[in-house]
Steps between C-alpha positions, in 0.01 A plus 500: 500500500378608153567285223773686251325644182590680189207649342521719189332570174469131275679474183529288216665218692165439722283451211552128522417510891225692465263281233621238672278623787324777382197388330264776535621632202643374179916567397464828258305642802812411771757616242325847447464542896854401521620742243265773625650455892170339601669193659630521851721180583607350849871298494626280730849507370448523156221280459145698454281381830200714392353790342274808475346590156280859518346705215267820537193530597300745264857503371610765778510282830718231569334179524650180635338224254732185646697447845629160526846347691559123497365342734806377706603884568086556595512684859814638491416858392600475153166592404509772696804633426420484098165709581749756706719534182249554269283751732829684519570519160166592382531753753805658440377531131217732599244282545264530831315208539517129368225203453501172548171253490409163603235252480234504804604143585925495425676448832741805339225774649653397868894613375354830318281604778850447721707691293230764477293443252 
């Protein structure tokens, strides 16, 4: 059974959930993404249970900069499923390829190379 989601575009109302666990980069940054539809959010209800924060790569190609779900909801494809929404968003606006990048020695590598990566 597959743990019940919302995921949509962050707004205003994450900001405080987001530099709460987002510390890769500093507020102004996460409120420009935010505003800018660069935030993808996971809900459990209506509280935020993780995120997805992208750019562009030589500012043409998606880019997933951050994936990260809280741990208690960790292997339970929310992950996943954020990395499906976003791949079919950045698809359906024309886009034929995305990136995503990871250190040699992050245990991530094993759920990208999964999910086809």
């Amino acid at each position: 059974m597959s743990l019940a989601i919302a995921i949509q575009d962050a707004d205003d109302a994450d900001l405080a959930f987001l530099i709460e666990y987002d510390h890769h980069v500093g507020q102004t940054v996460l409120a420009d993404k935010v505003a800018r539809a660069e935030v993808v959010i996971a809900r459990r209800s209506r509280d935020p249970i993780g995120w997805l924060r992208f750019g562009y790569f030589w500012d043409s190609i998606p880019f997933m900069n951050m994936l990260f779900v809280l741990a208690p909801y960790r292997g339970q494809g929310v992950g996943r499923r954020l990395v499906t929404f976003w791949e079919d968003r950045m698809r359906q606006a024309g886009h034929s390829s995305v990136l995503t990048s990871t250190q040699s020695n992050e245990s991530a590598q094993h759920f990208y190379r999964r999910i086809g990566y």
